[in-house]
C-alpha positions as CSV (number, residue, x, y, z in Angstrom):
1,X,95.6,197.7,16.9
2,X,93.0,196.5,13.9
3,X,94.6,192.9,14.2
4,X,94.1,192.8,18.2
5,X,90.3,193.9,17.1
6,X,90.2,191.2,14.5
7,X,91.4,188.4,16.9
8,X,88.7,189.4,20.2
9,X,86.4,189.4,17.4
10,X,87.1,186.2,16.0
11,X,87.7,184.6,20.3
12,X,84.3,186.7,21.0
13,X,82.4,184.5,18.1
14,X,84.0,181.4,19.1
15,X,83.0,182.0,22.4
16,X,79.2,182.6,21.3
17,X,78.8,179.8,19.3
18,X,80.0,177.8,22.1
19,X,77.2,179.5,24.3
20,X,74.8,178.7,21.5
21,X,76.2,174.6,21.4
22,X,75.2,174.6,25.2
23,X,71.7,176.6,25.1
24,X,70.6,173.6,22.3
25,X,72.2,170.9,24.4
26,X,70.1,172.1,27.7
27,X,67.1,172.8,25.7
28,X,67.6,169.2,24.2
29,X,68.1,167.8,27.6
30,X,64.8,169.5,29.3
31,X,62.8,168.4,26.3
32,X,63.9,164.8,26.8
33,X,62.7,164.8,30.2
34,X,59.4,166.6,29.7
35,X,58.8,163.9,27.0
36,X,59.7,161.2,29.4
37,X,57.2,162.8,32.0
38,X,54.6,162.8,29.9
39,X,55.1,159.0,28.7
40,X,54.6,158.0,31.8
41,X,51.6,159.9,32.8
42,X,50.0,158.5,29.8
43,X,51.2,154.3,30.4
44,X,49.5,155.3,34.1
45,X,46.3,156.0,32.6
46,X,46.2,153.4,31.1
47,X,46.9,150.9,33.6
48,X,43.7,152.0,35.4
């Protein structure tokens, strides 16, 4: 019973750090696109 235990343990962390890998990669990919936004807000200020 104390291996099973070990092994959900060890599929449950797996599983988590996957979760984590794809939090980052959507934070990553918002941030890209908020920084975009706001490059070109500031090049159409300056065209005026």
């Amino acid at each position: 019973m104390e291996t099973d235990q070990g092994v959900e343990l060890v599929v449950d962390q797996e599983k988590d750090a996957e979760i984590e890998r794809r939090q980052a990669d959507t934070q990553e990919e918002i941030y890209n696109i908020d920084l975009d936004h706001s490059s070109k807000v500031l090049s159409m200020q300056e065209d005026t």
